[in-house]
Biopython code that builds the backbone (N, CA, C, O; Angstrom):
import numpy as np
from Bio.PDB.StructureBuilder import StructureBuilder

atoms = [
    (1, "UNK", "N", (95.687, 4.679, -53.734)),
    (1, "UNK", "CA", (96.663, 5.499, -54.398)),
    (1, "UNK", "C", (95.953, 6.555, -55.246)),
    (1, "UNK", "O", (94.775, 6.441, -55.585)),
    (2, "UNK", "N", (96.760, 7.624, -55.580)),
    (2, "UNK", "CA", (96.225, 8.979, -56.132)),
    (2, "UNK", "C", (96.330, 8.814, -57.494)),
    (2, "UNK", "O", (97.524, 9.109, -57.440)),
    (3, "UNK", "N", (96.158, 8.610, -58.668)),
    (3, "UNK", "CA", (95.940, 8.345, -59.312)),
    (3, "UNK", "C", (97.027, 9.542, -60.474)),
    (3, "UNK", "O", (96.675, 10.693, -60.215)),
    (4, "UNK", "N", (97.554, 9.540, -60.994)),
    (4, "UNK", "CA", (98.048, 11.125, -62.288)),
    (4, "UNK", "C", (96.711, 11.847, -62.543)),
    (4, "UNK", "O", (96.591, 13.049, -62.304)),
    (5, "UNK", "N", (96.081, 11.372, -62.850)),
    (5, "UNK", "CA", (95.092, 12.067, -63.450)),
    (5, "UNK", "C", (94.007, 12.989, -62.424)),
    (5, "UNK", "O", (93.388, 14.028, -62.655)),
    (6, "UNK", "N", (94.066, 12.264, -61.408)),
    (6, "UNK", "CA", (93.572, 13.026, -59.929)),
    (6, "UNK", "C", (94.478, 14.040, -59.678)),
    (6, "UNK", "O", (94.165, 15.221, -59.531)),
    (7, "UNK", "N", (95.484, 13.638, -59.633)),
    (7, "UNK", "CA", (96.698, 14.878, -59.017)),
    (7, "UNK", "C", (96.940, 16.225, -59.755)),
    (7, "UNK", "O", (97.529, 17.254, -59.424)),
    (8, "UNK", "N", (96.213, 15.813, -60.976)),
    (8, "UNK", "CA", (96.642, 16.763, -62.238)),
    (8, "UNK", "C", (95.252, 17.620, -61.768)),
    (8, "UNK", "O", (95.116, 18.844, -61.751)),
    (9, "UNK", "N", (94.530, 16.856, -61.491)),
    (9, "UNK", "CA", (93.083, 17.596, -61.419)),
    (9, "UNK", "C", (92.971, 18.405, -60.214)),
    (9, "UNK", "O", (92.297, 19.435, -60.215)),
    (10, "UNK", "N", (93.709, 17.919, -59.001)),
    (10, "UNK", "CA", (93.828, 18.851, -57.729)),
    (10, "UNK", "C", (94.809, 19.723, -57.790)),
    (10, "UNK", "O", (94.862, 20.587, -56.914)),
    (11, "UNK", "N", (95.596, 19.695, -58.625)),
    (11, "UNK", "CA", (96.860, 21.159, -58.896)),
    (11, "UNK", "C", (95.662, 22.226, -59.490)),
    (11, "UNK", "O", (95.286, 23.308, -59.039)),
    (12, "UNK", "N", (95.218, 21.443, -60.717)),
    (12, "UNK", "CA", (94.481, 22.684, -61.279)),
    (12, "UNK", "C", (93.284, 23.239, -60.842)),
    (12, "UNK", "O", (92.825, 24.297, -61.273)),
    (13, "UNK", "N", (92.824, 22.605, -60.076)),
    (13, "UNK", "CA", (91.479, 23.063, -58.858)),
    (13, "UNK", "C", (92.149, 24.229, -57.962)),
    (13, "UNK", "O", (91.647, 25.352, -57.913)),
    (14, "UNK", "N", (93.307, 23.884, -57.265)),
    (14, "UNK", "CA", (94.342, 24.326, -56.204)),
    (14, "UNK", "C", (94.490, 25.058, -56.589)),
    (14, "UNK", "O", (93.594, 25.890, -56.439)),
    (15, "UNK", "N", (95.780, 25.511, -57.489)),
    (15, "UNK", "CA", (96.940, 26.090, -58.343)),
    (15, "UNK", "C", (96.697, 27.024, -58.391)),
    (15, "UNK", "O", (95.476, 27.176, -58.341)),
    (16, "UNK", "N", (97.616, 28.498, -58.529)),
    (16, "UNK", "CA", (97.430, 29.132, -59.061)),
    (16, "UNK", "C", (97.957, 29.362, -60.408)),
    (16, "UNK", "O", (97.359, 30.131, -61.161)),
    (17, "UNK", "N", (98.931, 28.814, -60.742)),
    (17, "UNK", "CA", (99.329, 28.075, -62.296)),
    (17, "UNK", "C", (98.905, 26.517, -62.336)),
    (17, "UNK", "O", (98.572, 25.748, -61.434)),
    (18, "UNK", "N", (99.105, 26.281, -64.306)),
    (18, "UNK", "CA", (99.042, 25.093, -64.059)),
    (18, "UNK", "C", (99.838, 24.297, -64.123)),
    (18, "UNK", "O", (99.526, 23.270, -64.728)),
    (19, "UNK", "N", (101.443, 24.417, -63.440)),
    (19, "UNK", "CA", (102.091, 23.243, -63.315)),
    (19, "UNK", "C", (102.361, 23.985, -61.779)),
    (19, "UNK", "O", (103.504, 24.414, -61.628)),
    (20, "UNK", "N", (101.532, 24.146, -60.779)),
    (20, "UNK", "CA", (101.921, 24.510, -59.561)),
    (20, "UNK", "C", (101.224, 23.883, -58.344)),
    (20, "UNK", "O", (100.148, 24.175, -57.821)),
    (21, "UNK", "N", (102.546, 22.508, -57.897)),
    (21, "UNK", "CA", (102.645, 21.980, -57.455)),
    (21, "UNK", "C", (103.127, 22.127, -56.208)),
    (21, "UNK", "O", (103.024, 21.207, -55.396)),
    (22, "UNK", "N", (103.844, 23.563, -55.830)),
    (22, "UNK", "CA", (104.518, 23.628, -54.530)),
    (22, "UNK", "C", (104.480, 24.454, -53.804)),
    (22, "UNK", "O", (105.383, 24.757, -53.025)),
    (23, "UNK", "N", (102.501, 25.443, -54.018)),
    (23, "UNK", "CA", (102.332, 25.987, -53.434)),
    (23, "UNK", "C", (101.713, 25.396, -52.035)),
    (23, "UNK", "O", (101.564, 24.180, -52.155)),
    (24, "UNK", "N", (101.353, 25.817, -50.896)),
    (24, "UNK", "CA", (100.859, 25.497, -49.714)),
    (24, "UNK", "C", (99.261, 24.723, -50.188)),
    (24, "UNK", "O", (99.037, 23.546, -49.905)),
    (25, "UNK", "N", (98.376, 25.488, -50.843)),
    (25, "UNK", "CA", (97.237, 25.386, -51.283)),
    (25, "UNK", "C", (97.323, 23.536, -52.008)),
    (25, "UNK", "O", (96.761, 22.457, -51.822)),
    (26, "UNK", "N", (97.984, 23.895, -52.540)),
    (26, "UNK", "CA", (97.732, 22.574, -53.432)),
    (26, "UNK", "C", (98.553, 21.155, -52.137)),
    (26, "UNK", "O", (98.005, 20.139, -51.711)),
    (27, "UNK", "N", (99.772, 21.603, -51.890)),
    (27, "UNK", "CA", (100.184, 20.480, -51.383)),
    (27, "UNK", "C", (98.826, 20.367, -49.820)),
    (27, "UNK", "O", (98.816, 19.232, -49.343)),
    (28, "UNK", "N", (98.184, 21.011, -49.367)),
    (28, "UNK", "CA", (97.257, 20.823, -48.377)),
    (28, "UNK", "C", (96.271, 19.576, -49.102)),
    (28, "UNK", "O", (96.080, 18.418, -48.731)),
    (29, "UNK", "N", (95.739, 20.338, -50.296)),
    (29, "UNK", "CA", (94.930, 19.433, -51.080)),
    (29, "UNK", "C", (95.350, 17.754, -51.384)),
    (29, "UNK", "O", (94.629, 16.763, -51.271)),
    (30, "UNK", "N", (96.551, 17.835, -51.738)),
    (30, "UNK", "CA", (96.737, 16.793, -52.147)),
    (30, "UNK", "C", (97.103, 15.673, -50.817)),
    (30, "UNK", "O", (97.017, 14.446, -50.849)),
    (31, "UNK", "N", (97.481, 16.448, -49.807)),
    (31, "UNK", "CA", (97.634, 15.636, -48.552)),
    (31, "UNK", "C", (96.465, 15.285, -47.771)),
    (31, "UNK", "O", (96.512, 14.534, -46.797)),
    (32, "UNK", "N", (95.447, 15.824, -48.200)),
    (32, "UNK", "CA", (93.611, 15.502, -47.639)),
    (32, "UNK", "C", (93.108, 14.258, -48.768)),
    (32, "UNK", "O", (92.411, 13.252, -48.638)),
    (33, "UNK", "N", (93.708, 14.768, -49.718)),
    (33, "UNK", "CA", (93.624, 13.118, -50.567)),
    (33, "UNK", "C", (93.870, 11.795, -50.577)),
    (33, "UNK", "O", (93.135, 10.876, -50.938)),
    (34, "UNK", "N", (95.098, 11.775, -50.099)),
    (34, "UNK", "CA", (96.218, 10.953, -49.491)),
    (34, "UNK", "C", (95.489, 10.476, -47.793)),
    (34, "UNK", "O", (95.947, 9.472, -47.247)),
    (35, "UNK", "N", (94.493, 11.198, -47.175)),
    (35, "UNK", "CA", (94.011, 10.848, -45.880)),
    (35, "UNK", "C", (92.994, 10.064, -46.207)),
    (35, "UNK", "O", (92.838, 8.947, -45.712)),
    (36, "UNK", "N", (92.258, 10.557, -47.023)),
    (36, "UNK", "CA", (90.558, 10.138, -47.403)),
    (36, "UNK", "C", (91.269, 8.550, -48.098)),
    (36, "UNK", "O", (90.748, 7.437, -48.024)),
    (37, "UNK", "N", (92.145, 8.791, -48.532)),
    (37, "UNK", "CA", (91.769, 7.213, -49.468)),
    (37, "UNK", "C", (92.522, 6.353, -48.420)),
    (37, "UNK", "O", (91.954, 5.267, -48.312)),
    (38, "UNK", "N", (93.808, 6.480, -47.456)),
    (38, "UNK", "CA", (94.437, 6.097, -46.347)),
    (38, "UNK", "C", (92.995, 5.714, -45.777)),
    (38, "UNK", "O", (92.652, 4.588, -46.136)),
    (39, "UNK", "N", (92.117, 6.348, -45.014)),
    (39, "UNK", "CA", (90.977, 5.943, -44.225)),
    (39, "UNK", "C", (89.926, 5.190, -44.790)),
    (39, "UNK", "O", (89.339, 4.382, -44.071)),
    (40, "UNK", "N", (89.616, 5.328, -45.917)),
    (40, "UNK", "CA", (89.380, 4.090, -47.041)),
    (40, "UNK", "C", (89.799, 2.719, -46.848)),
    (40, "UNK", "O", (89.050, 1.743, -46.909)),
    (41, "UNK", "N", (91.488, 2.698, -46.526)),
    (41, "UNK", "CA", (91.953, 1.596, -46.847)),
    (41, "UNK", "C", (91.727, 1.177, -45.107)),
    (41, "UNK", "O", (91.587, 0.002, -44.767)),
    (42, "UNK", "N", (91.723, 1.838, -44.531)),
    (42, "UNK", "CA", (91.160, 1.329, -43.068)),
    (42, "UNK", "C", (89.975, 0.718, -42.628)),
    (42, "UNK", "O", (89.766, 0.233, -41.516)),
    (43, "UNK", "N", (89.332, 0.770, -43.441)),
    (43, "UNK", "CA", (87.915, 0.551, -43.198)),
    (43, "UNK", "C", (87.850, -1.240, -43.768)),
    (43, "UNK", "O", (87.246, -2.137, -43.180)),
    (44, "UNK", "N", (88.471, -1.350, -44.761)),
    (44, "UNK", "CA", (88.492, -2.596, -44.716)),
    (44, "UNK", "C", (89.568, -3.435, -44.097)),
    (44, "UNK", "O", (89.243, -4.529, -43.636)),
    (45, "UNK", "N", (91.004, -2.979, -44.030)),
    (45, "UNK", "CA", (92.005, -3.177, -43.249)),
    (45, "UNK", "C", (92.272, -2.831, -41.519)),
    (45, "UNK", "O", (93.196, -2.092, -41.178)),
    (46, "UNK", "N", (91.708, -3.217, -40.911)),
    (46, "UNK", "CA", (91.459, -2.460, -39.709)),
    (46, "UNK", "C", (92.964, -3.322, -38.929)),
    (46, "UNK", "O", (93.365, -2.808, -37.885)),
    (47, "UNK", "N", (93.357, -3.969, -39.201)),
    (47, "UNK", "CA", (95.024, -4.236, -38.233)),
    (47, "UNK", "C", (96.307, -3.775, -39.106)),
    (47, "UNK", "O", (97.417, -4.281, -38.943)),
    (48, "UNK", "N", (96.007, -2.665, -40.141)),
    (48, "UNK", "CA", (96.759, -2.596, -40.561)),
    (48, "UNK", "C", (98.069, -1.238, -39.965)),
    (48, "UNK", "O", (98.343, -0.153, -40.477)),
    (49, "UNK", "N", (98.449, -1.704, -39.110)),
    (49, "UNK", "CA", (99.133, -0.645, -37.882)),
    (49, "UNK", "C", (100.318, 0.185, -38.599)),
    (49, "UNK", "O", (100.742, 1.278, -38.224)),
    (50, "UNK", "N", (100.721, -0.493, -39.606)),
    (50, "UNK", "CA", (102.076, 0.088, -40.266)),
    (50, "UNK", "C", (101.411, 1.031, -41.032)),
    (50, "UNK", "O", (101.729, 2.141, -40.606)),
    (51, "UNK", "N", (100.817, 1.098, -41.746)),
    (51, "UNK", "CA", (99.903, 2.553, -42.463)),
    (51, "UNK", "C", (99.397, 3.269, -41.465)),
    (51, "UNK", "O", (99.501, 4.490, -41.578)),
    (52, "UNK", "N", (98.926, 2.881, -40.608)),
    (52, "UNK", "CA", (98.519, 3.855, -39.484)),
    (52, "UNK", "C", (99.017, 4.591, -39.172)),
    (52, "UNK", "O", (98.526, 5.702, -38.974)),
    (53, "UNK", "N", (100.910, 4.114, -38.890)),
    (53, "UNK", "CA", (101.817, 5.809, -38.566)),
    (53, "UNK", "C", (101.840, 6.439, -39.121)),
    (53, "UNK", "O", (102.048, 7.580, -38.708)),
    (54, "UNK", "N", (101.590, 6.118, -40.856)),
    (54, "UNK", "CA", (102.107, 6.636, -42.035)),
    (54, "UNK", "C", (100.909, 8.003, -42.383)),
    (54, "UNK", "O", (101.239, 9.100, -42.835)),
    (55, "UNK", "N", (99.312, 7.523, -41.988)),
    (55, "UNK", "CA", (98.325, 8.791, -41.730)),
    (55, "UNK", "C", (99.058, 9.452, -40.806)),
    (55, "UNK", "O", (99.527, 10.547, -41.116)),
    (56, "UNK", "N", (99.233, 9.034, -39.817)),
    (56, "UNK", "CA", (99.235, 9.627, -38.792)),
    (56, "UNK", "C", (99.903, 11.195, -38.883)),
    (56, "UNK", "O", (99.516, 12.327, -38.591)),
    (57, "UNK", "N", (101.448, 10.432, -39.609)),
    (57, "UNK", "CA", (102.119, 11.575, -40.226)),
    (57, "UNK", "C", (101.557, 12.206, -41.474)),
    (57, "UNK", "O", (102.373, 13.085, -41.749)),
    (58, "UNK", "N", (100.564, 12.226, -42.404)),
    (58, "UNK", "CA", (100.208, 13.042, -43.338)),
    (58, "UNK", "C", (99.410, 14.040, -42.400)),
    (58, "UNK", "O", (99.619, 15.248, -42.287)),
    (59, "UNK", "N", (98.466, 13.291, -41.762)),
    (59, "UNK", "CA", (97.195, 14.177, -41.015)),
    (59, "UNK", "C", (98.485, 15.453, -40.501)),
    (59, "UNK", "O", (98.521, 16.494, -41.157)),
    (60, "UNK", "N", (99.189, 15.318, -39.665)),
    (60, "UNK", "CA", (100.327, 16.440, -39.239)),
    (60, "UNK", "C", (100.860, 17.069, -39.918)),
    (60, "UNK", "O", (100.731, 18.287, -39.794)),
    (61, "UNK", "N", (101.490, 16.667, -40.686)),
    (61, "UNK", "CA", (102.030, 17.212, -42.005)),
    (61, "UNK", "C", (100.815, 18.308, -42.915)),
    (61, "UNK", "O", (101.059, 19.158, -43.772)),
    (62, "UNK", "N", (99.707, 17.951, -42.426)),
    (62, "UNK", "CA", (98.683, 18.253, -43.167)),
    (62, "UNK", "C", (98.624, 19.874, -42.017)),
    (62, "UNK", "O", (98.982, 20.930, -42.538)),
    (63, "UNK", "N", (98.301, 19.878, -40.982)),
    (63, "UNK", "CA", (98.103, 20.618, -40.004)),
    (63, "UNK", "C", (99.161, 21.644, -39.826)),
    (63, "UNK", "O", (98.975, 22.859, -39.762)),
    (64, "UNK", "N", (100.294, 21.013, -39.754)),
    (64, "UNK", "CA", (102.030, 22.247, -39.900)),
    (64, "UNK", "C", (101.490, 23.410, -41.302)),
    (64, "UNK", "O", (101.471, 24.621, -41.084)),
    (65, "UNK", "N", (101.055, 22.802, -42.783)),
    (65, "UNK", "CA", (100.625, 23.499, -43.507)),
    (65, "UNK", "C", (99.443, 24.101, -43.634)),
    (65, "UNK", "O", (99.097, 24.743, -44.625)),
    (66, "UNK", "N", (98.771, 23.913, -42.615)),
    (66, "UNK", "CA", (97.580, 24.715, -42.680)),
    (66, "UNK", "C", (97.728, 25.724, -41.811)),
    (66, "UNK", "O", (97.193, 26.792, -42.107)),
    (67, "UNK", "N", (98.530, 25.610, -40.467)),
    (67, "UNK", "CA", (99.020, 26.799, -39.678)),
    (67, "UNK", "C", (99.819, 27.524, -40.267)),
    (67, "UNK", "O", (99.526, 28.716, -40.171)),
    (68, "UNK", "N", (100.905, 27.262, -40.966)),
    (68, "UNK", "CA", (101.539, 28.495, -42.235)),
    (68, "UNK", "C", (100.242, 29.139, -42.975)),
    (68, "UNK", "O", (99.585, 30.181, -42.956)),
    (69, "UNK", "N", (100.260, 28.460, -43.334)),
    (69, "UNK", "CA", (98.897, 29.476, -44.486)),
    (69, "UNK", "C", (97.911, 30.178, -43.673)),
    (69, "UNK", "O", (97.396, 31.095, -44.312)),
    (70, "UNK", "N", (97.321, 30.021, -42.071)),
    (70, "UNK", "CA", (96.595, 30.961, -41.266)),
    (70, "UNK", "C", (97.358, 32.264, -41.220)),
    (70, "UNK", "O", (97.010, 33.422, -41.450)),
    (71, "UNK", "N", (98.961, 31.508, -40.705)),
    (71, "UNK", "CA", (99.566, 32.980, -40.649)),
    (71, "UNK", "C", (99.724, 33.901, -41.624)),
    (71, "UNK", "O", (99.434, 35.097, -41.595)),
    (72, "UNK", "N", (100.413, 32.979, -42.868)),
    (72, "UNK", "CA", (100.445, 33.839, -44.042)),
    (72, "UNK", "C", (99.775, 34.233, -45.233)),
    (72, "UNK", "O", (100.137, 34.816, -46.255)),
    (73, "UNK", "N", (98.335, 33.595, -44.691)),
    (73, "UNK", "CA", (97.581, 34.494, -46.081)),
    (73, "UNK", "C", (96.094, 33.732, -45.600)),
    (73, "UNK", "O", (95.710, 32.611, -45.931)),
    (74, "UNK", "N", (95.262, 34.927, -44.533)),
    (74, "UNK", "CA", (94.161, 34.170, -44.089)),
    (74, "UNK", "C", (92.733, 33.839, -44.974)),
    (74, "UNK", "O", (91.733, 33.183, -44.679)),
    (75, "UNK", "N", (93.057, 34.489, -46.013)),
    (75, "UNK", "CA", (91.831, 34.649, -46.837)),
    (75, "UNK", "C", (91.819, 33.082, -47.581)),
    (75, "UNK", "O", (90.841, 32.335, -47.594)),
    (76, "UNK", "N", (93.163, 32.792, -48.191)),
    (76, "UNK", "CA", (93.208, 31.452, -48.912)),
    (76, "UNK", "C", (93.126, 30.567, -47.922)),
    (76, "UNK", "O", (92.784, 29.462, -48.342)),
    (77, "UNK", "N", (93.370, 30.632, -46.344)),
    (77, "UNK", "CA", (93.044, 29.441, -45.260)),
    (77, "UNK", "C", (91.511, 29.185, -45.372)),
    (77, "UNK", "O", (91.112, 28.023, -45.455)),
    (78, "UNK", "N", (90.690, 30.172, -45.376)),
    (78, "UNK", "CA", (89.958, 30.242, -44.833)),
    (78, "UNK", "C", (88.702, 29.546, -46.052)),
    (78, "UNK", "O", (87.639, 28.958, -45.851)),
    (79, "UNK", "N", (89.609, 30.048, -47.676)),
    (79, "UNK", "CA", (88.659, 29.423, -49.081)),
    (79, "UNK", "C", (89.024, 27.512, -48.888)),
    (79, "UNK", "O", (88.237, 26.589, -49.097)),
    (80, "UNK", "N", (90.246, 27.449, -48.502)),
    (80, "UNK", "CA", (90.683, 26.024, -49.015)),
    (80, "UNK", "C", (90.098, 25.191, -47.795)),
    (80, "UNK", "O", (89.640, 24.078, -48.054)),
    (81, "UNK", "N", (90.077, 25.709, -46.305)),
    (81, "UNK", "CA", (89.003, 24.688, -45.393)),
    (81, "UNK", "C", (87.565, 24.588, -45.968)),
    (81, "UNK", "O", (86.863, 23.584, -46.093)),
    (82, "UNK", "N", (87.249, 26.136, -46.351)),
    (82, "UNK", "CA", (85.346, 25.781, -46.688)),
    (82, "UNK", "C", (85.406, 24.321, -47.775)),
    (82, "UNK", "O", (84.730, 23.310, -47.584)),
    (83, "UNK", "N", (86.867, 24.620, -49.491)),
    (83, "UNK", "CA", (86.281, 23.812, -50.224)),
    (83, "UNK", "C", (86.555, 22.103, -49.576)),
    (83, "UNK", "O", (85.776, 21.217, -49.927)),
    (84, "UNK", "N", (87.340, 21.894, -48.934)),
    (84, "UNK", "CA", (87.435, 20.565, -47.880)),
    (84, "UNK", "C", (86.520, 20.268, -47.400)),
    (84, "UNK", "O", (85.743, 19.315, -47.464)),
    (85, "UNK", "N", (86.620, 21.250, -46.815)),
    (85, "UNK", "CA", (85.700, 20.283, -45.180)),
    (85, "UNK", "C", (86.081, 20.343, -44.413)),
    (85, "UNK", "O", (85.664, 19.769, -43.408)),
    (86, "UNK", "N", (86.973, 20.988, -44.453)),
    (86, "UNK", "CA", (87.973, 20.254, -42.728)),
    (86, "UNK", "C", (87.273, 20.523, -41.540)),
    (86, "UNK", "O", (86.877, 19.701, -40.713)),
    (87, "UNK", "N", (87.138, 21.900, -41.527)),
    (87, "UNK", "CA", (86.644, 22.708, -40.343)),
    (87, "UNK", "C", (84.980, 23.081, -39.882)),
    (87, "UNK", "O", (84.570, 23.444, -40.985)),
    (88, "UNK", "N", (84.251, 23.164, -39.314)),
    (88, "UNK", "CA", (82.754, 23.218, -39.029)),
    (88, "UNK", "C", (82.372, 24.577, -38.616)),
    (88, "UNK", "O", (81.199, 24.832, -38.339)),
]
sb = StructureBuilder()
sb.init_structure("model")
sb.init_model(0)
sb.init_chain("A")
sb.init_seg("    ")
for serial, (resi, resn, name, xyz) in enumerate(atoms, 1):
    if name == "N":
        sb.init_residue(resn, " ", resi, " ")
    sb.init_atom(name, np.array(xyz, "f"), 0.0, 1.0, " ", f" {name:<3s}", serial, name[0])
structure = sb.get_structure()
């Protein structure tokens, strides 16, 4: 789980204000968070199939918002994969 104090810390990393929570940028962030610690919990849980759909759907969810933001503003696609990781 994400912790308040994490979430507070990835808005304001993200954000372009600081109570801004519902831009593309941040909700990307916070849904790569939500994967990393999901795959965490896999590593020691490996039959755990019911969380599995539940990545399954962030990782997508994650991807729908990263193709908006290619289309609509390539410069911030292109800052928020480098600070991730996502892309090689």
């Amino acid at each position: 789980m994400i912790t308040k104090e994490q979430k507070q810390q990835i808005i304001a990393t993200f954000g372009s204000k600081p109570n801004d929570s519902g831009s593309a940028e941040v909700q990307i962030a916070l849904l790569d968070a939500r994967i990393k610690d999901l795959t965490e919990h896999f590593k020691v849980n490996k039959k755990d199939f019911h969380s599995r759909r539940g990545l399954i759907a962030l990782v997508n969810q994650r991807k729908r918002l990263l193709e908006y933001l290619k289309k609509s503003n390539t410069d911030n696609y292109k800052k928020i994969i480098e600070k991730l990781g996502l892309r090689k």
